[in-house]
C-alpha positions in Angstrom: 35.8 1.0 -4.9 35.6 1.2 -1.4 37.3 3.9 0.8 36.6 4.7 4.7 37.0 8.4 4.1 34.2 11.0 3.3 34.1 14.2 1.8 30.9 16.4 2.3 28.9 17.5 -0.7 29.9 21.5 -2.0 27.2 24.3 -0.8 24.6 24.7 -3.4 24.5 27.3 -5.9 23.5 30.6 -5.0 21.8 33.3 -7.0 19.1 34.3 -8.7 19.4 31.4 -11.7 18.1 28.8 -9.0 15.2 28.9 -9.8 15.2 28.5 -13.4 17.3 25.4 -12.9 14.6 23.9 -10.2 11.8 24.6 -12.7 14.0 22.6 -15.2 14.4 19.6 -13.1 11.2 19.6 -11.9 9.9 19.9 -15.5 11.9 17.0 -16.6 10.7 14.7 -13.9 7.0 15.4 -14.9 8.3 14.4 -18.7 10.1 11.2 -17.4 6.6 10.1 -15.2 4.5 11.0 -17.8 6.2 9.2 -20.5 6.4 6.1 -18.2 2.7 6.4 -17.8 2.1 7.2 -21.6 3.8 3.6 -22.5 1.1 1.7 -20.0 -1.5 3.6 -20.4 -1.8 1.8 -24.2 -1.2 -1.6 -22.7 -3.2 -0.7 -19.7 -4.4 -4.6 -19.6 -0.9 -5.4 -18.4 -1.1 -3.9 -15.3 -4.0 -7.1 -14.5 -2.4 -10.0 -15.6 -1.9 -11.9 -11.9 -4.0 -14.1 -10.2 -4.1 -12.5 -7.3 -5.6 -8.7 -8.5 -8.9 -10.4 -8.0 -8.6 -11.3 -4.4 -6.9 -8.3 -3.6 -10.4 -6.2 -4.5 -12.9 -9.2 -3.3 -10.8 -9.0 0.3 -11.4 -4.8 0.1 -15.2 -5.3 -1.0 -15.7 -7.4 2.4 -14.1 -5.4 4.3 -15.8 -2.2 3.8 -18.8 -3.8 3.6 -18.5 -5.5 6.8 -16.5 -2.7 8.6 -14.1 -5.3 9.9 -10.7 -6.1 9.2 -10.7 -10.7 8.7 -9.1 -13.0 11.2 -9.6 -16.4 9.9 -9.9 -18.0 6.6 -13.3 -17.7 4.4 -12.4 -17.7 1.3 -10.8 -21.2 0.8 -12.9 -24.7 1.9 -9.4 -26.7 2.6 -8.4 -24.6 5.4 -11.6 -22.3 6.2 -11.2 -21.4 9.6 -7.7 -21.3 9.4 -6.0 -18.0 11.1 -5.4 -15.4 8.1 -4.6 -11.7 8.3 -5.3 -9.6 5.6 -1.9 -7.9 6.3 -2.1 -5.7 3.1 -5.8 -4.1 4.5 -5.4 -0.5 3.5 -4.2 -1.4 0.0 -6.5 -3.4 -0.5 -9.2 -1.0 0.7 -7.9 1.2 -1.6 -8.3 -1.2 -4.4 -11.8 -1.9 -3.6 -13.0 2.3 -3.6 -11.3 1.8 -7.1 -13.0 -0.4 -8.1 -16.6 0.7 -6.4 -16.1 3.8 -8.4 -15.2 2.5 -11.8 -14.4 -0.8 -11.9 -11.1 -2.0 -13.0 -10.5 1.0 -15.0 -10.9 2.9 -11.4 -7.9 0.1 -10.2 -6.0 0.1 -13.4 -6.2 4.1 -13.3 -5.0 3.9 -9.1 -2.1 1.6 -10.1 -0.8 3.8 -13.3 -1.2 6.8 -10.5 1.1 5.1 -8.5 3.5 4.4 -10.9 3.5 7.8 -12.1 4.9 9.0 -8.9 7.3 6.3 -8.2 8.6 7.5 -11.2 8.2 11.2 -10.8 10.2 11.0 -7.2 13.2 8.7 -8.2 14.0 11.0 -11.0 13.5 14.3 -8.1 15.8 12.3 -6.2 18.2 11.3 -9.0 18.6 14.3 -10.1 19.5 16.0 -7.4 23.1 14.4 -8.1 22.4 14.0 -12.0 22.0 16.8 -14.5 18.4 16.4 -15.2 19.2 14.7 -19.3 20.9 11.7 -17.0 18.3 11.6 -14.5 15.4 11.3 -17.1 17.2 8.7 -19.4 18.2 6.8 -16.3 15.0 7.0 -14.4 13.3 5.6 -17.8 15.5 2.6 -18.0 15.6 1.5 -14.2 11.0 2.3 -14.8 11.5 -0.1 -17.4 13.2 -2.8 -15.1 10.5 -2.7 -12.9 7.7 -3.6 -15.4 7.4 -7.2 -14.2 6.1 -5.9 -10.8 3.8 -2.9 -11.9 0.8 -4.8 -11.3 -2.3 -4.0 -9.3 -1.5 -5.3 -6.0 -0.7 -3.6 -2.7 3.2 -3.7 -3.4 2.3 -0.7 -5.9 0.9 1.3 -3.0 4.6 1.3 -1.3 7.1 1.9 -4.3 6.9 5.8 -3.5 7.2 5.3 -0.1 10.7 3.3 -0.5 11.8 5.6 -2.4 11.0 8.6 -0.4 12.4 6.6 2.8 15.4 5.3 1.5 16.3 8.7 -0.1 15.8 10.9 3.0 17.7 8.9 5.6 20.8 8.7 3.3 20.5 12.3 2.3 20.1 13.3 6.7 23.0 10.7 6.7 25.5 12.5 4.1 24.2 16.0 5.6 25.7 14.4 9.4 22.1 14.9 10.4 19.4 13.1 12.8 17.0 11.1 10.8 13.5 13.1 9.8 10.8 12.0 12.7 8.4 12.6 9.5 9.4 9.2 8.1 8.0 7.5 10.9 4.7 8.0 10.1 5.1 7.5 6.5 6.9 3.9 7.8 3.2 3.4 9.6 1.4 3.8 6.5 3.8 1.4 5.0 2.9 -1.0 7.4 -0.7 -0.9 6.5 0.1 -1.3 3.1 2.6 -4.6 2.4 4.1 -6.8 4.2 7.4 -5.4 2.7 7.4 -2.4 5.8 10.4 -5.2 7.5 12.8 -3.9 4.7 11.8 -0.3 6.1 14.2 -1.5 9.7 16.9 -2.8 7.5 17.0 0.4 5.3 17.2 2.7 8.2 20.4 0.2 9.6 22.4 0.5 6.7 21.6 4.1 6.3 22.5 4.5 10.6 25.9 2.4 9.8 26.6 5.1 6.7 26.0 8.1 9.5 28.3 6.1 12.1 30.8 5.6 9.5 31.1 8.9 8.7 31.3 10.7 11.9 33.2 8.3 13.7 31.7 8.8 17.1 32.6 12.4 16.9 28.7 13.1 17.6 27.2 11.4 20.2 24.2 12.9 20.3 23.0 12.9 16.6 24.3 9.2 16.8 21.6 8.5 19.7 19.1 10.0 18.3 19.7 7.9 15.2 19.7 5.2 17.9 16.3 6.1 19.3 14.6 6.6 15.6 15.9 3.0 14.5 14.3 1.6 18.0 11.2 3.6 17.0 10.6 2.0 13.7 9.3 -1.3 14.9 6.7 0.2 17.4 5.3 2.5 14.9 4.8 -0.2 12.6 2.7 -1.6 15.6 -0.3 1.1 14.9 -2.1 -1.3 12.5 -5.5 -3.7 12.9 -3.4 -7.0 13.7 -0.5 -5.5 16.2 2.6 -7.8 16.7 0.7 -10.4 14.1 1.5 -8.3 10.8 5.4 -8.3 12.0 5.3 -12.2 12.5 3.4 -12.7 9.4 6.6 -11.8 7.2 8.7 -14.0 8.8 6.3 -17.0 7.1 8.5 -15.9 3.8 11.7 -14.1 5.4 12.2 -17.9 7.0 10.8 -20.4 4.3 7.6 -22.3 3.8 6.4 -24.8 1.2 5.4 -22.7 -1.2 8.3 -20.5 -2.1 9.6 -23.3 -4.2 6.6 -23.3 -6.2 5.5 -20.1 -7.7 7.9 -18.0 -9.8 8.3 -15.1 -8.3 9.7 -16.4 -5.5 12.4 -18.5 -7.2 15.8 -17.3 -7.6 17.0 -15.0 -10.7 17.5 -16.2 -14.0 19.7 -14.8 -16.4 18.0 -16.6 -19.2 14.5 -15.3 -18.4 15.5 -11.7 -18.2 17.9 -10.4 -20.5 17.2 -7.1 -20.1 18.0 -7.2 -16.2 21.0 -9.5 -17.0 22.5 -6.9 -18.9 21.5 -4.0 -16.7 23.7 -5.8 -13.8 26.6 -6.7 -16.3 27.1 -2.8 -17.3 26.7 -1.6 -14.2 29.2 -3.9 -12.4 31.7 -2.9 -15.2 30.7 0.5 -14.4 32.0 0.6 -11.2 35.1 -1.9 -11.9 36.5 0.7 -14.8 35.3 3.8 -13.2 36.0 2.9 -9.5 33.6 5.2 -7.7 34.8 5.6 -4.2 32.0 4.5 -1.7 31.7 3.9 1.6 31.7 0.3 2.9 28.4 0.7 4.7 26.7 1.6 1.4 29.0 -1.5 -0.6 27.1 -3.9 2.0 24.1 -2.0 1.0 24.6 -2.9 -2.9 25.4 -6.8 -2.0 22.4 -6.9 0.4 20.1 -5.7 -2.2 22.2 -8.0 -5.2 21.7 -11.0 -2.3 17.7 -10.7 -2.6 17.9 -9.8 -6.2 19.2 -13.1 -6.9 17.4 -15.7 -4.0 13.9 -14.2 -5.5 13.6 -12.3 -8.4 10.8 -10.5 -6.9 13.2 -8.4 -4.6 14.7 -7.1 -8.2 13.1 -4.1 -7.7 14.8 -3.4 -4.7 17.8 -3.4 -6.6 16.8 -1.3 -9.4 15.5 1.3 -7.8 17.4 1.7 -4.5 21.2 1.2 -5.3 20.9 3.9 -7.6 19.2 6.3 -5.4 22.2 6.1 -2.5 24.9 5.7 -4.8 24.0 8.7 -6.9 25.5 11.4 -4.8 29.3 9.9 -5.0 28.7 9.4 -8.9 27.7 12.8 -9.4 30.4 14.0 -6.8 33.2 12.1 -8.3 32.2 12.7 -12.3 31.4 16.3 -13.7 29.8 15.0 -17.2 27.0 13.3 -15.1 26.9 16.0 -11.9 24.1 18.1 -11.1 25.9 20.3 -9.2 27.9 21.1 -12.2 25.2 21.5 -13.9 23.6 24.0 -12.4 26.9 26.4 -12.0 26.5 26.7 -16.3 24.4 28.4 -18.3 21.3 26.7 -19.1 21.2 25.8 -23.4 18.2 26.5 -25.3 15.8 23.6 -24.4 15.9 24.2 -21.3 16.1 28.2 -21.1 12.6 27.3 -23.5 11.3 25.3 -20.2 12.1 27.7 -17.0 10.8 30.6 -19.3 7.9 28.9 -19.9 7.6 26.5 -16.9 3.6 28.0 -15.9 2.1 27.4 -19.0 4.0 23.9 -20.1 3.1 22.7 -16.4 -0.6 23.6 -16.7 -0.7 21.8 -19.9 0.9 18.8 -18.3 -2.4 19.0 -15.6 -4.8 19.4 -18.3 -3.0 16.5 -20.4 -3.3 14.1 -17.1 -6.8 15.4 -16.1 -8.4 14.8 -19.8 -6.8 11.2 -20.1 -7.7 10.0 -16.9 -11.6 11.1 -17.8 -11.1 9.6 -21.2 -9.5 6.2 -20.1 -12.1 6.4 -16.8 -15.2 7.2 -19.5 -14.3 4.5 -21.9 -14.6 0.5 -21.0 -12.5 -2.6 -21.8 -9.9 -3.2 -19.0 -10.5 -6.6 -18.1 -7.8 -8.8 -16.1 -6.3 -11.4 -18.0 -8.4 -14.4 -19.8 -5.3 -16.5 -18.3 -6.7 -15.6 -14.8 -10.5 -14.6 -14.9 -12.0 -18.4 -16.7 -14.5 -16.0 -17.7 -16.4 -18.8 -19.9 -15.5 -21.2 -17.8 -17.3 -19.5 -14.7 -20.3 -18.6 -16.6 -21.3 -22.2 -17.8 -20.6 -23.5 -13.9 -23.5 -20.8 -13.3 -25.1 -21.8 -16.5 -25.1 -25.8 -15.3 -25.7 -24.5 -11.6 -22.2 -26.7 -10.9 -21.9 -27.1 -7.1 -19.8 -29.0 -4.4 -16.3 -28.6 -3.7 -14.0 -27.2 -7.0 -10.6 -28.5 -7.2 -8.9 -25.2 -8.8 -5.6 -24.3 -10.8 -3.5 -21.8 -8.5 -3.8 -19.2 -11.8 -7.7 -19.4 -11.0 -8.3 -18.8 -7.0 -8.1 -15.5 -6.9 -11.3 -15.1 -9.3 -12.9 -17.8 -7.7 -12.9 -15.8 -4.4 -13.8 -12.8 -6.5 -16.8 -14.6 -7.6 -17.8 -16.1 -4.4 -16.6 -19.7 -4.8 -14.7 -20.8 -2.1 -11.5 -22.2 -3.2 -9.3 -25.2 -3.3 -6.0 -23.1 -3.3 -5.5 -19.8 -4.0 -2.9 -17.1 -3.7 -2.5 -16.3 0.0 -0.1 -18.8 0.2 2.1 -17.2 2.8 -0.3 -17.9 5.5 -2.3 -21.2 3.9 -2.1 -24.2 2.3 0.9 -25.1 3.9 2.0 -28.6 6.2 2.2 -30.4 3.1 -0.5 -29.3 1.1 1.2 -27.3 -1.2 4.0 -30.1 -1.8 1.2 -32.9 -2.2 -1.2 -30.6 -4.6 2.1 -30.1 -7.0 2.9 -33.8 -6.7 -0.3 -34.6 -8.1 0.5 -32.9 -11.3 3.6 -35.3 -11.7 4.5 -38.3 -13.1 2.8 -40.7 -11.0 0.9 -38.4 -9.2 -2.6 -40.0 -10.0 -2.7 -41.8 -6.5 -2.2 -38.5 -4.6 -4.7 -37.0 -6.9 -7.6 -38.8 -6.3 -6.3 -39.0 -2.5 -7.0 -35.2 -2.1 -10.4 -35.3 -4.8 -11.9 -38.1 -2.0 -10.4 -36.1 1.1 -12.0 -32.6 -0.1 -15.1 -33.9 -1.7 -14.6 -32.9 -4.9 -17.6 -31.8 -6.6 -16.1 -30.4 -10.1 -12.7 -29.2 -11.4 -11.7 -26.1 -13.2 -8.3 -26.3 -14.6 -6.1 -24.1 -16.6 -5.4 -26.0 -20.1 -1.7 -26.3 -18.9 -2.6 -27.8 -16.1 -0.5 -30.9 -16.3 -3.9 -33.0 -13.8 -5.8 -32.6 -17.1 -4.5 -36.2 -18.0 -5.4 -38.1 -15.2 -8.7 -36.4 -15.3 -9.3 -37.9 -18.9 -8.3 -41.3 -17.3 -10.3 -41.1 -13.9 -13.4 -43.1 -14.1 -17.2 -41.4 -13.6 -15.6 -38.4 -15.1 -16.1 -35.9 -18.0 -14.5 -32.8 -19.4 -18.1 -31.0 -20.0 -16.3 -27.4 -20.7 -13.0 -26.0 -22.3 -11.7 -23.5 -24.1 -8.2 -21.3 -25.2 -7.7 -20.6 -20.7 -9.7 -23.5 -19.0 -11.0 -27.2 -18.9 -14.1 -27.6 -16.7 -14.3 -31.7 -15.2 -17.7 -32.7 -14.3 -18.6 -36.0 -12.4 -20.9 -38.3 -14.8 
């Protein structure tokens, strides 16, 4: 599978039948992003479901009303004053216009936008090695893959820009070219976006080891300035409200804290929760056993890197999905004519698509029209609400109803509304900076057997006032046993405890 050798890709087709087979591609990526988007738009709900959507808008909302970027906890009573960067500013910004516009159809409409062109550019990218049929079935299934992260949260905001990054330095790589200086600024951006910019230096290493491995040292200077752009990457990602701190700030994770063991995207992959991923790995490790695609070792570490996070935390899956593909397309469609774009493009085009590059205005201004009137219609109608698992909508409104005060000792699932609604919390999601020396271990002990003791331990060290539980929550029975408490509220979502 692997060979030290490369070949460069043929010249591309010349002539005037270019064009025609552009305009094909092109129109086959809008299809693919539009069909994605078509499929959420429908179950546009989905695209709210985690706790932290709430937080991620309150955080924008102060910060564009204040004009200043936060430094220390506010949102949280148990460590309020605490250092805390809001690390993902700009998305969350971003979120907040959203949502000052229209609410959460304005954030459910800027999340399906973003997802509409992740999609758009890995099937542009794709099929540049893949006849555009492959590229739009493939690009479906790997959008499908990603559905457990296509949320609205700041990660969205950077899923083009990996895409775009990762595709461009391996494409200046296989070209034997210096790495675009354009990418740096994109990189920036990235850094104001999610903490994920680290991956950005790792990506550009493997993609610099893929350049060294192919020229061999036979070109010092384009190696250098490969060099220089890698050394670059880090101090661009400096330009951002919090300097040096929002580089530090991913270590908290990259290294391990108390917390990773307890929420679930951060545990390791299982097989038995994700079938569809399970089987996506299986076929496309036999794939590459049976058909032996020759690659380079610098892109095999590549594949194991991504396969190493992919099964430590099931969150990195993405990664997986939709990089591995993107750099090992152009030795699949090099080394197999059914799937090659290049081949492709040297035949005659059949009827479908002769239909499409004769008609590519027209089809492509109805495509703008299509997304134009459904985004008015989606923006003009109302109903998206985040999940009732997440927002204790009823819950909230008879705490204002019974004008409930003091401390609230909260479920995880409901922090980030609290801070939405401006109660400060007992933990929320921000747990990559807070809640951490212990806390996090001894709030999860409390829910287990025996865990009474620590329980009301941490109710008489915070002051508890009132609790607001999710029914799961497995406190609920030592609340029914604790004495000079009630359960004054519950429903399907949440359990309200009151003091007598």
């Amino acid at each position: 599978m692997v060979e030290d050798t490369y070949s460069t890709r043929a010249p591309a087709v010349s002539g005037s039948s270019i064009a025609d087979d552009q305009r094909v591609r092109l129109l086959f990526c809008l299809v693919v992003a539009i069909f994605k988007a078509a499929t959420l738009i429908y179950a546009a709900g989905g695209l709210l479901q985690d706790p932290d959507n709430w937080w991620h808008v309150r955080v924008g909302l102060d910060m564009l009303s204040s004009g200043t970027v936060p430094t220390v906890d506010t949102y949280s009573y148990t460590f309020a004053g605490s250092p805390w960067i809001a690390k993902e500013w700009l998305g969350q910004i971003l979120f907040a216009l959203a949502y000052s516009l229209n609410g959460w159809n304005g954030v459910t409409l800027l999340t399906l936008a973003m997802i509409t062109l992740t999609v758009f550019l890995l099937a542009w990218y794709l099929s540049a090695s893949f006849k555009p049929t492959v590229a739009f079935g493939l690009t479906f299934l790997l959008s499908l893959l990603i559905n457990p992260i296509l949320t609205a949260r700041p990660l969205v905001f950077t899923l083009p820009i990996i895409i775009i990054w990762t595709a461009e330095l391996f494409q200046a790589s296989r070209r034997e070219q210096a790495p675009p200086l354009w990418l740096l600024p994109l990189l920036c951006l990235w850094a104001n976006l999610h903490a994920t910019f680290t991956f950005g230096f790792i990506i550009a290493a493997f993609a610099g080891l893929d350049f060294l491995a192919r020229t061999r040292l036979t070109k010092p200077g384009l190696l250098g300035r490969w060099v220089a752009f890698g050394m670059l990457c880090p101090v661009v990602t400096l330009l951002n409200p919090y300097g040096i701190k929002a580089i530090l700030a991913t270590f908290s994770v990259a290294y391990g804290n108390e917390a990773v063991a307890y929420i679930d995207e951060w545990q390791p992959f299982n097989a038995s929760d994700s079938y569809l991923m399970e089987a996506f790995l299986l076929v496309a490790l036999l794939g590459l056993l049976v058909s032996r695609v020759q690659i380079g070792w610098p892109k095999a570490l590549f594949l194991l890197f991504n396969l190493h996070l992919l099964l430590t935390h099931q969150r990195f899956a993405y990664l997986f999905v939709l990089l591995v593909p993107l750099v090992l397309a152009a030795e699949i469609g090099e080394q197999f004519s059914w799937v090659s774009a290049h081949k492709w493009a040297k035949g005659h085009l059949d009827r479908l698509e002769q239909f499409l590059a004769g008609h590519f205005h027209s089809i492509s201004a109805a495509i703008g029209i299509l997304i134009v009137s459904t985004a008015a219609i989606f923006s003009s109608v109302s109903g998206v609400e985040p999940s009732p698992k997440t927002s204790a909508k009823g819950a909230l409104a008879f705490a204002q109803q019974h004008n409930l005060s003091g401390n609230v000792l909260n479920s995880y699932n409901f922090g980030g509304t609290l801070i939405f609604h401006g109660i400060k919390t007992f933990i929320d999601g921000r747990t990559d900076q807070l809640f951490l020396n212990g806390f996090m271990k001894k709030t999860m002990s409390a829910g287990n057997s025996g865990g009474k003791p620590i329980l009301e331990e941490q109710m008489k060290t915070y002051a508890i006032g009132w609790a607001l539980l999710a029914t799961g929550d497995s406190r609920i029975p030592f609340f029914n046993e604790l004495t000079g408490w009630r359960r004054a509220y519950s429903d399907e979502n949440a359990v309200i405890f009151i003091r007598e």
